[in-house]
C-alpha positions as CSV (number, residue, x, y, z in Angstrom):
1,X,1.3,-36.9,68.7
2,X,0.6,-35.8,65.2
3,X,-2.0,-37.3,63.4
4,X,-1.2,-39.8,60.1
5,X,-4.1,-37.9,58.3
6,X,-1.4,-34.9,58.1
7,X,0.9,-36.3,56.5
8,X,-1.2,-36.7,53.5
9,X,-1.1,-34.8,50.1
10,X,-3.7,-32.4,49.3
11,X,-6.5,-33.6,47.3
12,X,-6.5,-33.3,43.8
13,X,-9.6,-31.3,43.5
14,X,-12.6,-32.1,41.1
15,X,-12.4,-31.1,37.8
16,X,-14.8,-29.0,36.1
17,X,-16.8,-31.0,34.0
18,X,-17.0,-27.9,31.5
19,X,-13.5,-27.4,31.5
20,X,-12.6,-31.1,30.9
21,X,-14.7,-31.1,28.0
22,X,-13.3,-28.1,26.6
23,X,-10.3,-29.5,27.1
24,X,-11.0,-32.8,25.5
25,X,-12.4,-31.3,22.9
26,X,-9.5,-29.3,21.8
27,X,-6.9,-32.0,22.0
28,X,-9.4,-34.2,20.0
29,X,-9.4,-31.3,17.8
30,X,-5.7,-30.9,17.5
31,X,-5.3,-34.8,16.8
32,X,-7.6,-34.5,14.1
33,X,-5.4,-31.8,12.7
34,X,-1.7,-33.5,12.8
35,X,-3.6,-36.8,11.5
36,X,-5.3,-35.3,8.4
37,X,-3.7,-31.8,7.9
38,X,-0.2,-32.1,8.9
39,X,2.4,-34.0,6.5
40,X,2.7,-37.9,7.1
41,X,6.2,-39.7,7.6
42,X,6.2,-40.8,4.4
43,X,5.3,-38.0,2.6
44,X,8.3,-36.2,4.4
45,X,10.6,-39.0,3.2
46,X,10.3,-38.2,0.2
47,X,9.9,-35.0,0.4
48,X,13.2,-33.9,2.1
49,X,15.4,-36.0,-0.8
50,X,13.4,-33.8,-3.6
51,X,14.1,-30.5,-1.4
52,X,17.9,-31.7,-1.4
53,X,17.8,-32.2,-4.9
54,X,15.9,-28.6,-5.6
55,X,18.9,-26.8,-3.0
56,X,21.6,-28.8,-5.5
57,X,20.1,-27.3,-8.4
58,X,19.9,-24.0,-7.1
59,X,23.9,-23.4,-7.0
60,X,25.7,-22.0,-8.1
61,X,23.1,-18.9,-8.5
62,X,23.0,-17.5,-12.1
63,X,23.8,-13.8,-12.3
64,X,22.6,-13.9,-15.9
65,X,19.9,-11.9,-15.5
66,X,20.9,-9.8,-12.2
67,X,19.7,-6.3,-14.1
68,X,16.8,-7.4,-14.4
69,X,16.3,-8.9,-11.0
70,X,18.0,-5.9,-9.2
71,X,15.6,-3.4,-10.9
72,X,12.0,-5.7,-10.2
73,X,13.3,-6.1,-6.6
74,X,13.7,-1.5,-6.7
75,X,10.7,-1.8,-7.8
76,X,9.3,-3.8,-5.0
77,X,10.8,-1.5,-2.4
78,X,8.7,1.2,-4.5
79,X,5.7,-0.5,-3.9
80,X,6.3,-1.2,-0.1
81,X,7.4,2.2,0.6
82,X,4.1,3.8,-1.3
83,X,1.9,1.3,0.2
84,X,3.4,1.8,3.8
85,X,3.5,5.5,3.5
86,X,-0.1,5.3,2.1
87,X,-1.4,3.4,4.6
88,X,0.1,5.1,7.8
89,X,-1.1,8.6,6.8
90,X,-4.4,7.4,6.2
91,X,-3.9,5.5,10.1
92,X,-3.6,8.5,11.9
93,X,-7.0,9.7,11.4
94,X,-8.4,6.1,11.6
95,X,-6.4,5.9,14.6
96,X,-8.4,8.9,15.8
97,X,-11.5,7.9,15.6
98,X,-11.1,4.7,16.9
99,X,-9.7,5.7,20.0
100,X,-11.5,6.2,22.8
101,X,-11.7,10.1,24.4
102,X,-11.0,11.3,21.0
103,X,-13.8,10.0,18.8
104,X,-16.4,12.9,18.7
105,X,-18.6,9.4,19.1
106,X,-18.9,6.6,20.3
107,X,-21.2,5.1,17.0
108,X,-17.9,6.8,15.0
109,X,-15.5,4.8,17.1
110,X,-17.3,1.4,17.0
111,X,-17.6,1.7,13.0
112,X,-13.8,2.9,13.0
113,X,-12.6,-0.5,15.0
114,X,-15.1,-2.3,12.8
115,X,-12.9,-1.1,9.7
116,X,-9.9,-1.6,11.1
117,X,-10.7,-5.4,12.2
118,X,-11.7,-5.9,8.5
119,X,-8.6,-4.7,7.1
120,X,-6.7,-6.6,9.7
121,X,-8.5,-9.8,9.4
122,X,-8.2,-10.4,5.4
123,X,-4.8,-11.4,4.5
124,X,-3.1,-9.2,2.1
125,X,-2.8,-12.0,-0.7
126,X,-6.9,-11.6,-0.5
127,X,-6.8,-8.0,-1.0
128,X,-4.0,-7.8,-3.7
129,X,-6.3,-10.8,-5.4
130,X,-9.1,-8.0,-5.4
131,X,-7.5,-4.9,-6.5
132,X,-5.7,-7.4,-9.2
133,X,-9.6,-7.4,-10.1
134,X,-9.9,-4.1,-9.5
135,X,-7.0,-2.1,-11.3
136,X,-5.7,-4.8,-13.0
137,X,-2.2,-6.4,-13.2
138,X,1.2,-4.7,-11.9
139,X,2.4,-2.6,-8.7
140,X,-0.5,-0.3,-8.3
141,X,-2.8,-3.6,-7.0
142,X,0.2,-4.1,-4.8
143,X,0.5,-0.7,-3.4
144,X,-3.2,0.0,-2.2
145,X,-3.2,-4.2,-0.8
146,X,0.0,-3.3,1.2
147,X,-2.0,0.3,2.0
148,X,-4.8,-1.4,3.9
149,X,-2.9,-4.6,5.0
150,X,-0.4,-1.5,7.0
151,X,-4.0,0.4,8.1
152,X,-5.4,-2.6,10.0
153,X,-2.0,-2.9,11.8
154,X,-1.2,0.2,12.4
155,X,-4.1,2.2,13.2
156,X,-4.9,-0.1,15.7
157,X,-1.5,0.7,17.6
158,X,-2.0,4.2,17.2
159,X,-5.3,4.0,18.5
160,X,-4.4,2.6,21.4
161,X,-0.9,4.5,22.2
162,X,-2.9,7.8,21.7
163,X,-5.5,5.9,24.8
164,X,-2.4,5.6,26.8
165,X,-1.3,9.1,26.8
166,X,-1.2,11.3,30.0
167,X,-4.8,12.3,30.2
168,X,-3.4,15.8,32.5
169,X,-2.0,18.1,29.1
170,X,-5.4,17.4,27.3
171,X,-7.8,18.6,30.4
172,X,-5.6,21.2,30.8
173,X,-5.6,22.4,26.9
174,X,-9.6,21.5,27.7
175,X,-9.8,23.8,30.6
176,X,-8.2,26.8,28.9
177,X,-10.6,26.5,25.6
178,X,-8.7,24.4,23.2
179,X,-10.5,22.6,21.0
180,X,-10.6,18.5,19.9
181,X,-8.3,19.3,17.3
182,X,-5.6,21.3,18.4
183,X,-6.1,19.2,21.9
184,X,-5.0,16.1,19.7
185,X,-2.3,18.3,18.1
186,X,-0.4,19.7,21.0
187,X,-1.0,17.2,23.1
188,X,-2.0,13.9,22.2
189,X,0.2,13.4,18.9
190,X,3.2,14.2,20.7
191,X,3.5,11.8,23.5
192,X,1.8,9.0,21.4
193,X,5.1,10.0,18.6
194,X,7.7,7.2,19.9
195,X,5.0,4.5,20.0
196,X,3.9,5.7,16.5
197,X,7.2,6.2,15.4
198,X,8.1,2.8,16.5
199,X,5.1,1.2,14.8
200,X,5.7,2.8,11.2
201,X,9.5,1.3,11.5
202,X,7.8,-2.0,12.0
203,X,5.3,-1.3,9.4
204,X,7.9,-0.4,6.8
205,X,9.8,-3.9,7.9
206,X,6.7,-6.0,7.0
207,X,5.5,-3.8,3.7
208,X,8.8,-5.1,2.1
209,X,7.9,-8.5,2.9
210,X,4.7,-8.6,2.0
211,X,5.4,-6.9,-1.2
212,X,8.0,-9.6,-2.3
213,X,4.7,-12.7,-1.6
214,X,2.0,-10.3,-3.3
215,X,3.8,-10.3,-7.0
216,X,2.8,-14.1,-6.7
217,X,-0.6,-13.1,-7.2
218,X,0.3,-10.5,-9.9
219,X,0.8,-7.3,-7.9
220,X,4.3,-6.8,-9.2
221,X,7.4,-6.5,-8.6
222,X,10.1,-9.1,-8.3
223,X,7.3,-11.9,-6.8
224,X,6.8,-11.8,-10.2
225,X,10.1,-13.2,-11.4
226,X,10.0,-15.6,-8.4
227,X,6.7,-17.4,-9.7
228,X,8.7,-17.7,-13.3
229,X,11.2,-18.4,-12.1
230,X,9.9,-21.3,-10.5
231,X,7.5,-22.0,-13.4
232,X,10.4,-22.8,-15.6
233,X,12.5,-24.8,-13.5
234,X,15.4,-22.0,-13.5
235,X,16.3,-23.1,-9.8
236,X,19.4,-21.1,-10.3
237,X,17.7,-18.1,-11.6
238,X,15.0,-18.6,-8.5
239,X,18.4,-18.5,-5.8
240,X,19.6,-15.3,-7.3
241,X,16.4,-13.5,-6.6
242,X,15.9,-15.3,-2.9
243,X,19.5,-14.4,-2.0
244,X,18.8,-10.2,-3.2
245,X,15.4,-10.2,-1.4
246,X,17.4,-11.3,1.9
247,X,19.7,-9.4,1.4
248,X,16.9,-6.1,0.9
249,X,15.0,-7.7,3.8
250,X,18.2,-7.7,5.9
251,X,19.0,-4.1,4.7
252,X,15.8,-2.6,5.8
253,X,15.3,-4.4,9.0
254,X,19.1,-3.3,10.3
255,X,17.8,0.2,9.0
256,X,14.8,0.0,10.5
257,X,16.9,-0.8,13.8
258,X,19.1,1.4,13.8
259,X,16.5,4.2,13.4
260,X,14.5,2.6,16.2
261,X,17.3,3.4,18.2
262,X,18.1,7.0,17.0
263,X,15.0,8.6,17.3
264,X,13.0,6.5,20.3
């Protein structure tokens, strides 16, 4: 005959009293946030009738304008392609010396990362805010922000798909004389290409973005005729230039695609 004692469920077992506290400690913290950060249900009630009532005003879009629009949003795509193609030639190298086996050392790699997780950690608008400081109004402020906004992404990636790469070709190249250079150059490079290849395509994708947001803090382009858009209450004016930035984010993202599929 079976016992009744087997029949029973498992025990629930103890909880660590660390981990609870963690735990209550994070959902306190989260409650804390809703309740004081996040929007109240009144707020959103009447929010949502003046968003209606902004949508309303924003059609039919007026095409007024649209030469002017058409060549600030060129202009942005200037600025993200520069700042993209800046910033991923300067990655490479980073990339380089941040990853580990090809840093010629490993004081070079650690203040390699350390640059890249500063350029990664500031958000763009912060950088575009300083080289606004720096170089003063207009694209060239947008440019180098979107330059080191696409270096802390991108280097990091290339970093680590040059790690990943078939250690065998390079201790072969090693064995036979080649140096650290042309060891990365025949070797490394090349099997690391579709990962890199794949990351610049993403790259390029979020430079256009970005580029459209930084012209809101005066690092030009057609953010900038958002923001005045907006100033002066020209809702219409403000859904001609959302509806062409969708339509060049759409563009370059089904571009970007259809490369990705191409080449990789």
């Amino acid at each position: 005959m079976t016992p009744a004692r087997s029949h029973l469920p498992p025990r629930i077992e103890r909880v660590n009293p660390i981990a609870f506290t963690m735990a209550f400690a994070v959902a306190a913290f989260l409650i804390w946030s809703l309740t004081t950060a996040g929007p109240s249900l009144d707020q959103l009630a009447r929010g949502l009738p003046n968003i209606g009532n902004m949508l309303s005003r924003m059609f039919p879009p007026d095409l007024e304008r649209i030469d002017r629009i058409l060549w600030s949003l060129f202009q942005t795509f200037q600025m993200a392609i520069a700042g993209c193609a800046i910033g991923l030639i300067l990655s490479v190298p980073l990339g380089i010396l941040a990853a580990e086996g090809l840093s010629p050392h490993p004081a070079v790699r650690t203040a390699a990362r350390s640059l890249i997780a500063v350029f990664r950690t500031v958000p763009d608008l912060v950088w575009a805010l300083i080289f606004v400081i720096a170089v003063g109004l207009g694209s060239p402020a947008g440019v180098l922000a979107i330059a080191i906004d696409v270096m802390g992404f991108a280097a990091r990636f290339f970093a680590e798909a040059m790690e990943e790469t078939d250690k065998g070709p390079r201790e072969a190249l090693s064995a036979i004389g080649a140096n650290r250079l042309g060891m990365i150059m025949s070797a490394v490079l090349p099997a690391a290409s579709p990962s890199m290849i794949a990351t610049s395509l993403y790259c390029l994708e979020k430079a256009t973005r970005a580029s459209v947001v930084l012209g809101l803090v005066g690092a030009g382009g057609i953010g900038v005729e958002l923001k005045v858009a907006f100033d002066l209450f020209a809702y219409q004016t403000a859904a001609t230039i959302i509806l062409v930035i969708l339509m060049l984010v759409i563009a370059v993202e089904q571009t970007g695609g259809w490369l990705r599929r191409k080449i990789i």
